[in-house]
PyMOL Python script that loads the backbone (N, CA, C, O; Angstrom):
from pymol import cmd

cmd.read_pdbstr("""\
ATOM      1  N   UNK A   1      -6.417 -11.299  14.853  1.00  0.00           N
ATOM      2  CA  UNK A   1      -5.582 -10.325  14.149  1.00  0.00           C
ATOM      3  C   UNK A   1      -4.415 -11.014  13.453  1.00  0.00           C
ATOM      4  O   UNK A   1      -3.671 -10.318  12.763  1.00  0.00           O
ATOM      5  N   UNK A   2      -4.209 -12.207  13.563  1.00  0.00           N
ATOM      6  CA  UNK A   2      -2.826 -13.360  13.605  1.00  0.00           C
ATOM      7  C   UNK A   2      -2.926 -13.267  11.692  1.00  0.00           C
ATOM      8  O   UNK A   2      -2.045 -13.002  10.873  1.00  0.00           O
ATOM      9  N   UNK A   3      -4.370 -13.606  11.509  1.00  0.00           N
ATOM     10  CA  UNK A   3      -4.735 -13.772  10.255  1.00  0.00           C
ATOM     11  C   UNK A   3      -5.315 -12.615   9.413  1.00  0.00           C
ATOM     12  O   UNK A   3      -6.369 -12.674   8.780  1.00  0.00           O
ATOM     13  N   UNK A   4      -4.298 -11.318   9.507  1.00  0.00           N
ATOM     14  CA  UNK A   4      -4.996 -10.236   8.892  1.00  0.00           C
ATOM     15  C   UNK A   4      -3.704  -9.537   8.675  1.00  0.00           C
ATOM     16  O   UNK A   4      -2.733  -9.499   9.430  1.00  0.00           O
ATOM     17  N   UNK A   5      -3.855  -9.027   7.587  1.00  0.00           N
ATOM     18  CA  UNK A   5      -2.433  -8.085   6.719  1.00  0.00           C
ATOM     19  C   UNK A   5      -3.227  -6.767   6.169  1.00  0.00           C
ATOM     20  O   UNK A   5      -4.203  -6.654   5.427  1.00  0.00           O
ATOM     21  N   UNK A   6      -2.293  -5.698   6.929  1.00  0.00           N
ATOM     22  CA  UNK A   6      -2.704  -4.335   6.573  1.00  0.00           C
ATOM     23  C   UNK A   6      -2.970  -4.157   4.800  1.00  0.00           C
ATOM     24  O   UNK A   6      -2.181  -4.591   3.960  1.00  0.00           O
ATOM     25  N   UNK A   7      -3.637  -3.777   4.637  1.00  0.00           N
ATOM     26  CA  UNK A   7      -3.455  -3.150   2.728  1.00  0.00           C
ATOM     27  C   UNK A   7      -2.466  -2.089   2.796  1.00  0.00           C
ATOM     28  O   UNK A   7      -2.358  -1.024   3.403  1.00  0.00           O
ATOM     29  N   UNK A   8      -1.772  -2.764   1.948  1.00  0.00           N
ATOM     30  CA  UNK A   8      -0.199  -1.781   1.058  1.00  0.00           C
ATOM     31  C   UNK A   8      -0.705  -0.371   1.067  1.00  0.00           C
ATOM     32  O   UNK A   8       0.124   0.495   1.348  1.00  0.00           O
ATOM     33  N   UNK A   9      -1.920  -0.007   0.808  1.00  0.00           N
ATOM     34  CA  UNK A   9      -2.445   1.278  -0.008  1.00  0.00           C
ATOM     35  C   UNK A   9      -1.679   2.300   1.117  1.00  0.00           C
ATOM     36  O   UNK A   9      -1.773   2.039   2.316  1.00  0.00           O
ATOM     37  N   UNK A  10      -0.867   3.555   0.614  1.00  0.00           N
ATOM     38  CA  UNK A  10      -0.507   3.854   1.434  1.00  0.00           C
ATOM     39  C   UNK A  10      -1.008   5.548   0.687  1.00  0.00           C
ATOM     40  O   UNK A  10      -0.202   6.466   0.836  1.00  0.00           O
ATOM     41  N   UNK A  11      -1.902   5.737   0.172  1.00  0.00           N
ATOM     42  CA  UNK A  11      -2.729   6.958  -0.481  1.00  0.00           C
ATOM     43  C   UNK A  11      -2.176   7.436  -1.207  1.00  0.00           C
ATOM     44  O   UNK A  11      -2.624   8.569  -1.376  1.00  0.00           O
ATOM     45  N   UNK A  12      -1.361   7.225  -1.822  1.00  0.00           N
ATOM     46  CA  UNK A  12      -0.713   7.995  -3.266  1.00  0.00           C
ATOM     47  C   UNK A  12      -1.334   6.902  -4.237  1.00  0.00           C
ATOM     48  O   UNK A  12      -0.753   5.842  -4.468  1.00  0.00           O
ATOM     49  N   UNK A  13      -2.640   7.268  -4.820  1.00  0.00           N
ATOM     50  CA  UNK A  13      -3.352   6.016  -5.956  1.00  0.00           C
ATOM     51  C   UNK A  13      -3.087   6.832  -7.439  1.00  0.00           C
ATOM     52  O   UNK A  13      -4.078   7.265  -8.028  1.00  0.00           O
ATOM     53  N   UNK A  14      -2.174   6.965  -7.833  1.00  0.00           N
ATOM     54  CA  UNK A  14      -1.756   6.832  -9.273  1.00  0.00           C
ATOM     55  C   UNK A  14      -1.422   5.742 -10.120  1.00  0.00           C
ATOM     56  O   UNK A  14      -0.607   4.907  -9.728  1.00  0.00           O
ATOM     57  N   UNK A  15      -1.904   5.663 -11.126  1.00  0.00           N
ATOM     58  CA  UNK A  15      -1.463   4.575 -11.667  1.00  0.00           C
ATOM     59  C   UNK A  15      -0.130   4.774 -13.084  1.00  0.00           C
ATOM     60  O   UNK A  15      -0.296   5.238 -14.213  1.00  0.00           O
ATOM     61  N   UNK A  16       0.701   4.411 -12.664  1.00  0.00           N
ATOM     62  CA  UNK A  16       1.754   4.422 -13.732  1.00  0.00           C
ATOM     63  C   UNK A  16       1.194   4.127 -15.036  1.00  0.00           C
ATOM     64  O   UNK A  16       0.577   3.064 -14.970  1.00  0.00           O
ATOM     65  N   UNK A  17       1.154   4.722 -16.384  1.00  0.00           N
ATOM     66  CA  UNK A  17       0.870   4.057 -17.494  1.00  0.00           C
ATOM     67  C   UNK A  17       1.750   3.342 -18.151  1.00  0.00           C
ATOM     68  O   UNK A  17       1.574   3.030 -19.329  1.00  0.00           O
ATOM     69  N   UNK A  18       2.428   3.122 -17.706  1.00  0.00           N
ATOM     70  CA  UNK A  18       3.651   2.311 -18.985  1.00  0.00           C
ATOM     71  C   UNK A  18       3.471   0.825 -17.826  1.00  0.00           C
ATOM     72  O   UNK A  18       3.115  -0.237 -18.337  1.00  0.00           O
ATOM     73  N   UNK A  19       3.695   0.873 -16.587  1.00  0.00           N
ATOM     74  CA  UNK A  19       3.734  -0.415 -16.140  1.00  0.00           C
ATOM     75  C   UNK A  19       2.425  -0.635 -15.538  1.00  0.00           C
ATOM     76  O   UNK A  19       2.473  -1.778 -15.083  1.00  0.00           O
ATOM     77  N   UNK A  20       1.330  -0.150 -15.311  1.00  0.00           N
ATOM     78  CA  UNK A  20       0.292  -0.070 -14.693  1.00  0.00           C
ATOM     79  C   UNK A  20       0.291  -0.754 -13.247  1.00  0.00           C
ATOM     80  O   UNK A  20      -0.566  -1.541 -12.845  1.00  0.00           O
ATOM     81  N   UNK A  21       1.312  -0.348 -12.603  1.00  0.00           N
ATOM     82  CA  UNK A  21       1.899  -0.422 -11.461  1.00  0.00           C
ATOM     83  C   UNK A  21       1.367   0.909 -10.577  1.00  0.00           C
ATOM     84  O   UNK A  21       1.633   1.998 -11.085  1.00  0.00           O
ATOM     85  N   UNK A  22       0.678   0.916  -9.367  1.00  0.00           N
ATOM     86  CA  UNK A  22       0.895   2.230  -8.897  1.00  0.00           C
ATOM     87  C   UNK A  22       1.633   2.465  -7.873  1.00  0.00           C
ATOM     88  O   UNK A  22       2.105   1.695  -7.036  1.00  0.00           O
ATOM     89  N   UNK A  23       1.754   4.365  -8.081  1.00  0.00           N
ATOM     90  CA  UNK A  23       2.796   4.709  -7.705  1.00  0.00           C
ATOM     91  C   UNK A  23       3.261   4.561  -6.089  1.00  0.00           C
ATOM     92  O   UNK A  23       4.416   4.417  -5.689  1.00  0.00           O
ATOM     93  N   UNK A  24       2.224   4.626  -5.401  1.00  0.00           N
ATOM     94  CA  UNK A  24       2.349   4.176  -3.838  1.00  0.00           C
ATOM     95  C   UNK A  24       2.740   3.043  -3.414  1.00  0.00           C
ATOM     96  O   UNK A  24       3.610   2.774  -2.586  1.00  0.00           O
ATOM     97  N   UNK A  25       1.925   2.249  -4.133  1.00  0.00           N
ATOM     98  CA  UNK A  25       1.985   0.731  -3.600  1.00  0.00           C
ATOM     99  C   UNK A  25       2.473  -0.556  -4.115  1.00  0.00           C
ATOM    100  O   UNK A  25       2.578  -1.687  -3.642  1.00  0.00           O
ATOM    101  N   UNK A  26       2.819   0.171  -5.598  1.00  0.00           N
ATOM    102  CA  UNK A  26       3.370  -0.811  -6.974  1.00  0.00           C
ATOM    103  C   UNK A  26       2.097  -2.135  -7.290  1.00  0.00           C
ATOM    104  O   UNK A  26       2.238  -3.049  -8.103  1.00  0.00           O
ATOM    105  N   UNK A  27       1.107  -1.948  -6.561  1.00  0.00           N
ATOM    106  CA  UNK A  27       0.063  -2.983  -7.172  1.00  0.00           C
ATOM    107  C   UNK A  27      -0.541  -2.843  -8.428  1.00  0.00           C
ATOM    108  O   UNK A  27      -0.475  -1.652  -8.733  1.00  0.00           O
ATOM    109  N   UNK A  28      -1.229  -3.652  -9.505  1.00  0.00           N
ATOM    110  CA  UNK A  28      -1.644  -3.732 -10.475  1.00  0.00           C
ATOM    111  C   UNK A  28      -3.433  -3.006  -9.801  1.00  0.00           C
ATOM    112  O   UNK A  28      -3.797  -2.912  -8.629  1.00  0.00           O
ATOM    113  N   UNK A  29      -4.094  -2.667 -10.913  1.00  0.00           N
ATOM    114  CA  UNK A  29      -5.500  -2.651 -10.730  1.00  0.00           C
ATOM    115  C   UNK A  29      -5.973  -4.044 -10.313  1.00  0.00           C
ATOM    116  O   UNK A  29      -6.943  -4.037  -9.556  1.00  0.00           O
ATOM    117  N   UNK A  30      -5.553  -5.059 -10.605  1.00  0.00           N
ATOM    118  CA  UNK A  30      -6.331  -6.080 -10.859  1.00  0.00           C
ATOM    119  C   UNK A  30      -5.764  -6.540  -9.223  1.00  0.00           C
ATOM    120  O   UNK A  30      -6.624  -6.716  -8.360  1.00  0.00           O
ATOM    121  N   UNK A  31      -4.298  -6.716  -8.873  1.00  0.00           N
ATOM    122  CA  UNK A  31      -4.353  -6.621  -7.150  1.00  0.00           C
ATOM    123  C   UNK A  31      -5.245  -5.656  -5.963  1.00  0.00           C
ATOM    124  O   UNK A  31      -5.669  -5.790  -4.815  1.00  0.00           O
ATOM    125  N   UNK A  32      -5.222  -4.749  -6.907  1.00  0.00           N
ATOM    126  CA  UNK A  32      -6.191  -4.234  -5.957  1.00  0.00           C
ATOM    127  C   UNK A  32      -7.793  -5.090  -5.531  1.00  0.00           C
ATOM    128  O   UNK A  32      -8.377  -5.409  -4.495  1.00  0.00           O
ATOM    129  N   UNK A  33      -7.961  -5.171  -6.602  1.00  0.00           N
ATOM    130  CA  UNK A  33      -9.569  -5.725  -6.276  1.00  0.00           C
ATOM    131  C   UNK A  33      -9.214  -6.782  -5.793  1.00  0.00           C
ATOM    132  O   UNK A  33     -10.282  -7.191  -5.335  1.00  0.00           O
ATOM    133  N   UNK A  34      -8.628  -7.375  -5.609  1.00  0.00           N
ATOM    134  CA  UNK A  34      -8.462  -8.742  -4.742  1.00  0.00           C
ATOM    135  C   UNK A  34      -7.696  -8.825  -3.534  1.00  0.00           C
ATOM    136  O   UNK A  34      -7.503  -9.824  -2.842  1.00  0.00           O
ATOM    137  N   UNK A  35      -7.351  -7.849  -3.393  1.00  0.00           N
ATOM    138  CA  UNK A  35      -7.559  -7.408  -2.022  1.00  0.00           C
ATOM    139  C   UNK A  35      -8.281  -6.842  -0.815  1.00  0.00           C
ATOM    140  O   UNK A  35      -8.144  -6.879   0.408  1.00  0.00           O
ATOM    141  N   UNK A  36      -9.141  -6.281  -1.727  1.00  0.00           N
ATOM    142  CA  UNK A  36     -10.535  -5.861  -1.542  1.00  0.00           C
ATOM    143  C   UNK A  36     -11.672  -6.960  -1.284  1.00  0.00           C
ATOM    144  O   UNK A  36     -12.687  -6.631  -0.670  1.00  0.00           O
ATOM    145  N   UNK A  37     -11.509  -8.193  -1.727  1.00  0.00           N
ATOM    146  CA  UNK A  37     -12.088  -9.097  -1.567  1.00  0.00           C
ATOM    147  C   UNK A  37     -12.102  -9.850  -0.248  1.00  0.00           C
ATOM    148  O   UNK A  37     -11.091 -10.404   0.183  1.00  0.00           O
ATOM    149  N   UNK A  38     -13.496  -9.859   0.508  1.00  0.00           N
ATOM    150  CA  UNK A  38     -13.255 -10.332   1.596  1.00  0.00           C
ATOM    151  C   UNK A  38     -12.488 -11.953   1.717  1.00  0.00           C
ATOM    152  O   UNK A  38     -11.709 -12.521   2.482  1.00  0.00           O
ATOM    153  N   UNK A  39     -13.033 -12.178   0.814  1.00  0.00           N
ATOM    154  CA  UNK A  39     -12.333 -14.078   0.376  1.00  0.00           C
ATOM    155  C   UNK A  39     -11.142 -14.293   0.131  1.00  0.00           C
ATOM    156  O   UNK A  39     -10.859 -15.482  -0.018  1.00  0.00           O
ATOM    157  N   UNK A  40     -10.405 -13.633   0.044  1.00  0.00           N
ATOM    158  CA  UNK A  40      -9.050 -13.137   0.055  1.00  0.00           C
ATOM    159  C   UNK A  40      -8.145 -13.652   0.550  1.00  0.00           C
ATOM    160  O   UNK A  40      -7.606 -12.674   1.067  1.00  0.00           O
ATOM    161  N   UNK A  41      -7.295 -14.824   0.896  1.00  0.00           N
ATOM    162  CA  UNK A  41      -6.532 -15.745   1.531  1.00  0.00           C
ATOM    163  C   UNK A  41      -5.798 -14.770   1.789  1.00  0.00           C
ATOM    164  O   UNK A  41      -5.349 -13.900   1.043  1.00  0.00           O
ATOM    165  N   UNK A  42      -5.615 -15.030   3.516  1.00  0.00           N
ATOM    166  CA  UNK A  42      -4.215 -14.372   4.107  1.00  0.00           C
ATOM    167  C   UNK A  42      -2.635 -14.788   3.917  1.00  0.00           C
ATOM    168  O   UNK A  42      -1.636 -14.228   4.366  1.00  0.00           O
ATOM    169  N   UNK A  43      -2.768 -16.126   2.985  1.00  0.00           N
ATOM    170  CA  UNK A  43      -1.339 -16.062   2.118  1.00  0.00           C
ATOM    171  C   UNK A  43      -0.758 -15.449   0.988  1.00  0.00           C
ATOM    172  O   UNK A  43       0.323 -15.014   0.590  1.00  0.00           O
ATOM    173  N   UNK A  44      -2.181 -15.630   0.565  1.00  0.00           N
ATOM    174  CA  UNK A  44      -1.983 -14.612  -0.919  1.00  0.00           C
ATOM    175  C   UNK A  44      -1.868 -13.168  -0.714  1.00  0.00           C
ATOM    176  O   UNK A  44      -1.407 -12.567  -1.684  1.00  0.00           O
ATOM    177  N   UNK A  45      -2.201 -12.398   0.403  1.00  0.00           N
ATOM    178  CA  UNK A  45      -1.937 -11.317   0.877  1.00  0.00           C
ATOM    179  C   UNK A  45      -0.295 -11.187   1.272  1.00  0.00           C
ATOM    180  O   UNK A  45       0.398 -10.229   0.930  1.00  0.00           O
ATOM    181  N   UNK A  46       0.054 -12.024   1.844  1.00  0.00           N
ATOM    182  CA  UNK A  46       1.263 -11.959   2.368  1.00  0.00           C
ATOM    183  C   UNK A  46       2.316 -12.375   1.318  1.00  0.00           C
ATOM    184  O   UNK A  46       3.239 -11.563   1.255  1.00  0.00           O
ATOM    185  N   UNK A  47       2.412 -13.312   0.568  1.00  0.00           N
ATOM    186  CA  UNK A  47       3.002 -13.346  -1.079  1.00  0.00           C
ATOM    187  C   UNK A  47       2.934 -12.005  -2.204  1.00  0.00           C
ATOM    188  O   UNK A  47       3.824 -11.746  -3.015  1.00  0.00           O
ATOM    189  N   UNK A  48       1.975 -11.433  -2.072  1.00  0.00           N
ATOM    190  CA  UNK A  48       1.575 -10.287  -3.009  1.00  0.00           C
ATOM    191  C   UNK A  48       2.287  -9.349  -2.359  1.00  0.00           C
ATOM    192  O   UNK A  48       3.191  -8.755  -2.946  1.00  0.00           O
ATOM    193  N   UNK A  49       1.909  -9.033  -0.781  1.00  0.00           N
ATOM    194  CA  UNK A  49       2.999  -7.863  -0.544  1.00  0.00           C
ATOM    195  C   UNK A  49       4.608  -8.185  -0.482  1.00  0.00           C
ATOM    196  O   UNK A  49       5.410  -7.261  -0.614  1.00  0.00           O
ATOM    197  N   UNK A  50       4.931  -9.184  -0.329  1.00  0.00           N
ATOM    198  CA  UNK A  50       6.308  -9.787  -0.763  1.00  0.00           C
ATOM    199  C   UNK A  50       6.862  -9.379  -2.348  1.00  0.00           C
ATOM    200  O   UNK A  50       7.974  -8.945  -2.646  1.00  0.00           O
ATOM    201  N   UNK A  51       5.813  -9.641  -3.165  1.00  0.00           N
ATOM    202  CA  UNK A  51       5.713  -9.337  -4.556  1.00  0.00           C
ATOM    203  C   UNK A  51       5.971  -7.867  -4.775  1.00  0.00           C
ATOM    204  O   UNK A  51       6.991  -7.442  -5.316  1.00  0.00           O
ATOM    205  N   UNK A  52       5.175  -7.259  -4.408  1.00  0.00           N
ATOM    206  CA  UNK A  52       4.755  -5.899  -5.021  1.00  0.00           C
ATOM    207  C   UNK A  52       6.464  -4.875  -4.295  1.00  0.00           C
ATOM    208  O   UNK A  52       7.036  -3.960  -4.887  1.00  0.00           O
ATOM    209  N   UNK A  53       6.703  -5.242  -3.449  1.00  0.00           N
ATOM    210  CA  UNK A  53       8.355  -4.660  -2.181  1.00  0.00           C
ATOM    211  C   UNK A  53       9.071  -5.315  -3.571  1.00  0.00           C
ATOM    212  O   UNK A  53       9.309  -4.388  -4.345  1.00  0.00           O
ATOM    213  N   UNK A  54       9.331  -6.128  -3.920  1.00  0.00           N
ATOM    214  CA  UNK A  54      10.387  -6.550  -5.245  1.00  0.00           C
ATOM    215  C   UNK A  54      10.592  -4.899  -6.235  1.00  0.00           C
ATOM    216  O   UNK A  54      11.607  -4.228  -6.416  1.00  0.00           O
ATOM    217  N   UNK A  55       8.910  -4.645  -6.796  1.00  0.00           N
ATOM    218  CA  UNK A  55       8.766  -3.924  -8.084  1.00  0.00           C
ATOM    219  C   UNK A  55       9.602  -2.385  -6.912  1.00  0.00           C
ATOM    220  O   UNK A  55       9.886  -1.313  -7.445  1.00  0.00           O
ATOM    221  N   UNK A  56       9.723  -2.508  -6.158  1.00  0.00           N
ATOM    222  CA  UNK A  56      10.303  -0.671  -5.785  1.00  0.00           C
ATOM    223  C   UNK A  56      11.407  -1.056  -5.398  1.00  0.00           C
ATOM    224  O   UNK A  56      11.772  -2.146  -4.958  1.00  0.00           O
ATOM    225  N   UNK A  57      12.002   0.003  -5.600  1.00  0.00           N
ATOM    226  CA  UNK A  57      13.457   0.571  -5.383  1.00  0.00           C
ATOM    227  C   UNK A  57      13.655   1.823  -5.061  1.00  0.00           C
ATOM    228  O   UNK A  57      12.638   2.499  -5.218  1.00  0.00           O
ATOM    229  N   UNK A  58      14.963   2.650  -4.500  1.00  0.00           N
ATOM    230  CA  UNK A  58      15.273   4.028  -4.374  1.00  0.00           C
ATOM    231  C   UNK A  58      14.057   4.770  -2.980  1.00  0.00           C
ATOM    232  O   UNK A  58      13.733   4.417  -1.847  1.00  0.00           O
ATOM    233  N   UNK A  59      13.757   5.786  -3.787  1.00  0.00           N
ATOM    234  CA  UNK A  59      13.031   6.884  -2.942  1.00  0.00           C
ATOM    235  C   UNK A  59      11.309   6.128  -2.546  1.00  0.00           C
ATOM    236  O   UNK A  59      10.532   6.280  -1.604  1.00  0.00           O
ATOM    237  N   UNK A  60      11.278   5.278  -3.837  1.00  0.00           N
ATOM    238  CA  UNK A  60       9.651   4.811  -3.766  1.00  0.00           C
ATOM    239  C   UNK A  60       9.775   3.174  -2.747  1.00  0.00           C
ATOM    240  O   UNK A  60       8.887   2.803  -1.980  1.00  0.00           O
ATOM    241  N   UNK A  61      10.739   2.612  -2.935  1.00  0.00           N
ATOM    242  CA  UNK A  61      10.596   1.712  -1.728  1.00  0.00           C
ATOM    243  C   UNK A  61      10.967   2.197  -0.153  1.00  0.00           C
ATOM    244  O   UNK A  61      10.521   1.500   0.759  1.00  0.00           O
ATOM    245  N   UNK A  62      11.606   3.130   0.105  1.00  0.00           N
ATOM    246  CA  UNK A  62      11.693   3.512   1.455  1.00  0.00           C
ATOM    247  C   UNK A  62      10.430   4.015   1.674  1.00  0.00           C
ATOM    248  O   UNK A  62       9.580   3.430   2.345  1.00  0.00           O
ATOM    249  N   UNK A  63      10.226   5.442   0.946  1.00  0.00           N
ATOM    250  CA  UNK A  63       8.770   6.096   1.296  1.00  0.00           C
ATOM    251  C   UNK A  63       7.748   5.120   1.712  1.00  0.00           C
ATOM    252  O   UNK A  63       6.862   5.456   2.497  1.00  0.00           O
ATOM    253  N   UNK A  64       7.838   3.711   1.139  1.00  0.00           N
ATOM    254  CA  UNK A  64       6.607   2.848   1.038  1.00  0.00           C
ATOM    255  C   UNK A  64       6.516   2.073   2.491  1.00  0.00           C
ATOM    256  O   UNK A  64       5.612   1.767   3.269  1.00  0.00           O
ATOM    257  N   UNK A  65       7.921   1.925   2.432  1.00  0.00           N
ATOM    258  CA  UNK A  65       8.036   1.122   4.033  1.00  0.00           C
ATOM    259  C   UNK A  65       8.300   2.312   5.268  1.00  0.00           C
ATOM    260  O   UNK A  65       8.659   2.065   6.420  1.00  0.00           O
ATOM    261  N   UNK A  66       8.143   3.064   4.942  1.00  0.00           N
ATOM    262  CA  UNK A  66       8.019   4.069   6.202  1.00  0.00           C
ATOM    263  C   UNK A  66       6.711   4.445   6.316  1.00  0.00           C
ATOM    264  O   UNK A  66       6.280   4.416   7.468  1.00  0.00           O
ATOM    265  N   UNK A  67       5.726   4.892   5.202  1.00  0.00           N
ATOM    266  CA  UNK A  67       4.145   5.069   5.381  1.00  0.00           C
ATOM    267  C   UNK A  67       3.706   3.402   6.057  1.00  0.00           C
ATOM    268  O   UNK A  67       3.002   3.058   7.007  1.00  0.00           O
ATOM    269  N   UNK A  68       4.324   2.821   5.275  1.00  0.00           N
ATOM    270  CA  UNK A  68       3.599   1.141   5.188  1.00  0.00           C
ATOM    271  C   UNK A  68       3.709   1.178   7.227  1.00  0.00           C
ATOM    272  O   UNK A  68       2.646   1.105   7.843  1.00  0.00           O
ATOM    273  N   UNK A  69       4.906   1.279   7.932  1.00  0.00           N
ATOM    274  CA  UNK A  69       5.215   0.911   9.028  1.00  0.00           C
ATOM    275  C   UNK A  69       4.246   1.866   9.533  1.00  0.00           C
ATOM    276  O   UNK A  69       3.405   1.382  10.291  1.00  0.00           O
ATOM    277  N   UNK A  70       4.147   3.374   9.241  1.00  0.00           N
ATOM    278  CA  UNK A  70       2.800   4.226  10.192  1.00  0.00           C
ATOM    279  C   UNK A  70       1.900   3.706  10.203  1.00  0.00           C
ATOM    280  O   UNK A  70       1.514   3.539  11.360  1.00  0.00           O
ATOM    281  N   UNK A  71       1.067   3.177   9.259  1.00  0.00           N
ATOM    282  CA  UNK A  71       0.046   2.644   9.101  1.00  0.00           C
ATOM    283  C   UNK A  71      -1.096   1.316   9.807  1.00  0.00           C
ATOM    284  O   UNK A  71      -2.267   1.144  10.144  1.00  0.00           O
ATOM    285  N   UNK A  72       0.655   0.384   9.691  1.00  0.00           N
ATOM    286  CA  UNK A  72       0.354  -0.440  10.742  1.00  0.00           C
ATOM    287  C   UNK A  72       0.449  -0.065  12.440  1.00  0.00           C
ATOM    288  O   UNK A  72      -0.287  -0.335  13.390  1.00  0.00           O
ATOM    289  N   UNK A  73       1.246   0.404  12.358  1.00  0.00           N
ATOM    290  CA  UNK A  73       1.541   0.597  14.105  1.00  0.00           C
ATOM    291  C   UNK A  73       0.169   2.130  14.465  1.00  0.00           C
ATOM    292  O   UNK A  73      -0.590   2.067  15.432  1.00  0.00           O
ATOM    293  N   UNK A  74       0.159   3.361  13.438  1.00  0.00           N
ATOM    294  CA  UNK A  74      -0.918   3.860  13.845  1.00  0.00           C
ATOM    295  C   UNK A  74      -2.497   3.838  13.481  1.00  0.00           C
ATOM    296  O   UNK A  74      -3.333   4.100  14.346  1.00  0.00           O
ATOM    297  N   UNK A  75      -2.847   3.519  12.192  1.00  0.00           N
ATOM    298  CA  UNK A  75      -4.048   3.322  11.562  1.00  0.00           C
ATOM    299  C   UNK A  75      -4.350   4.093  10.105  1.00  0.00           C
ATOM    300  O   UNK A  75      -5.427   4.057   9.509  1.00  0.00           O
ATOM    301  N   UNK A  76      -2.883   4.951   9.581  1.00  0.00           N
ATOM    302  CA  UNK A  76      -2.710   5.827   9.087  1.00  0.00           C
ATOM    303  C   UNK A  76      -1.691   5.870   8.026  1.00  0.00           C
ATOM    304  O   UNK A  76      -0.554   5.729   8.476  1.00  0.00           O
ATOM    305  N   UNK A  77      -1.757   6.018   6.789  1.00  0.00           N
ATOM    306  CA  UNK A  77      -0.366   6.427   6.105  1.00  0.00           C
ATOM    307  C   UNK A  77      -0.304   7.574   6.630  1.00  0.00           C
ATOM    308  O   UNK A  77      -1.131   8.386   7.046  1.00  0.00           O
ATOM    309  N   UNK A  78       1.270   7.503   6.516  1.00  0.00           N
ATOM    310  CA  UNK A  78       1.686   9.461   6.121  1.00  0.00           C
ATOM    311  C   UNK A  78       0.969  10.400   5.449  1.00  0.00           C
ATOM    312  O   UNK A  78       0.572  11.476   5.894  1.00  0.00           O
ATOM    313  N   UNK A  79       0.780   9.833   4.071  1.00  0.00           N
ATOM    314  CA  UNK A  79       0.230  10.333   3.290  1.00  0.00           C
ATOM    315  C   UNK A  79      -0.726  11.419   3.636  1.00  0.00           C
ATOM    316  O   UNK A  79      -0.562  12.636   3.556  1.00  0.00           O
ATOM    317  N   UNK A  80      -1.788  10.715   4.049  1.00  0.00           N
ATOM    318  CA  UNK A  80      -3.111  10.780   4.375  1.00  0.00           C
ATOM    319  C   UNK A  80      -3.084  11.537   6.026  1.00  0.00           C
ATOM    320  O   UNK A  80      -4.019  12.192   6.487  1.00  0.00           O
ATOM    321  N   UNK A  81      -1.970  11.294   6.630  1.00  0.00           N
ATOM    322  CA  UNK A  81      -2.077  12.150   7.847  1.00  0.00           C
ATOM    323  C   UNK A  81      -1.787  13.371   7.698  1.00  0.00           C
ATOM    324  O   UNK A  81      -2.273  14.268   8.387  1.00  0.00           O
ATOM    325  N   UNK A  82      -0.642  13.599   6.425  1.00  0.00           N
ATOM    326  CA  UNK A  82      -0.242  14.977   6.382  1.00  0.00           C
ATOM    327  C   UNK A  82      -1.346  15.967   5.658  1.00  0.00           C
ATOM    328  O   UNK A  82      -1.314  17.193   5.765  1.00  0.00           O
ATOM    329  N   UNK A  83      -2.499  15.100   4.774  1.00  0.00           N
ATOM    330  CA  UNK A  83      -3.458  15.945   4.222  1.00  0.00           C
ATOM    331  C   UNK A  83      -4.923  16.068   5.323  1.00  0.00           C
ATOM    332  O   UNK A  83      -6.017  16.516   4.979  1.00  0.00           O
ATOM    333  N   UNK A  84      -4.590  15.578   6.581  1.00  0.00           N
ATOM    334  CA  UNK A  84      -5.475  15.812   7.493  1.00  0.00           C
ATOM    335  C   UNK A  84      -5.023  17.040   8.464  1.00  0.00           C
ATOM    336  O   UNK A  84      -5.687  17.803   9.166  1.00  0.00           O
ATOM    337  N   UNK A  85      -3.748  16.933   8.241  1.00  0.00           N
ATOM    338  CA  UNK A  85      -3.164  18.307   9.251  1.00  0.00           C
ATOM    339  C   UNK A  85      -3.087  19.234   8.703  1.00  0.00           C
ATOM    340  O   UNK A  85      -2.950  20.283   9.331  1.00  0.00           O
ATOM    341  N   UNK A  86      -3.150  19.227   7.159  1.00  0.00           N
ATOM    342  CA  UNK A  86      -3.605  20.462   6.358  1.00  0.00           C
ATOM    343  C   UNK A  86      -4.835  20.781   6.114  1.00  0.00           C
ATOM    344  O   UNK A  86      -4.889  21.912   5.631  1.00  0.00           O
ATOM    345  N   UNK A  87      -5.921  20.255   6.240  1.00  0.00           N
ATOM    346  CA  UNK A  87      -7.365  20.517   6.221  1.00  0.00           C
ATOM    347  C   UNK A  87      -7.327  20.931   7.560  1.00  0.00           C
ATOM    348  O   UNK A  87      -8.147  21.845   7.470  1.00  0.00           O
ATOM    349  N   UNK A  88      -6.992  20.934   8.697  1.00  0.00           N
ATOM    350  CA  UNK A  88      -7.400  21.362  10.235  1.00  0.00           C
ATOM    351  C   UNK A  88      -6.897  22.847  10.022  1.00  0.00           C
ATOM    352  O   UNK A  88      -7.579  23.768  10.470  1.00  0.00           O
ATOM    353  N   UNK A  89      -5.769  23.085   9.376  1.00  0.00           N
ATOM    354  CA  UNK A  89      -5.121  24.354   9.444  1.00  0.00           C
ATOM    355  C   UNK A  89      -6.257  25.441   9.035  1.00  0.00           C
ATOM    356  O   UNK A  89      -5.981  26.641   9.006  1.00  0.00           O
TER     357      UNK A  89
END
""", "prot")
cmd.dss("prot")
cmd.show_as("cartoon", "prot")
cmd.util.cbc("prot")
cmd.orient("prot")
């Protein structure tokens, strides 16, 4: 597990058009797929999410590191938990 970094994706997948940044995670399309890649160096994972925490600020970098922290510690963004407790309803 020493050598494994959660994915940023924290379920808000919009993509900004002016910076093609998205809105959850501030990654490019093109980070995405290479993260997706099993070949994927666990430095370059850990540089990129270093990277991508730069591009936010305000409401979108907290939100990010508070889903980002559920995620790791439960298996879950926020995001995605709160649209599971609304489908049960």
């Amino acid at each position: 597990m020493k050598d494994k970094v959660v994915s940023p994706c924290i379920s808000i997948c919009k993509t900004d058009p002016v910076t093609g940044f998205c809105y959850g995670c501030a990654r490019t399309n093109e980070e995405k797929k290479i993260w997706k890649d099993e070949d994927t160096q666990f430095e370059w994972k850990t540089r990129n999410l270093e990277i991508i925490i730069t591009r936010m600020q305000g409401w979108q970098l907290e939100t990010f590191k508070e889903s980002y922290k559920n995620k790791i510690e439960e298996g879950i963004s926020l995001f995605k938990k709160s649209q599971l407790k609304k489908n049960k309803l």
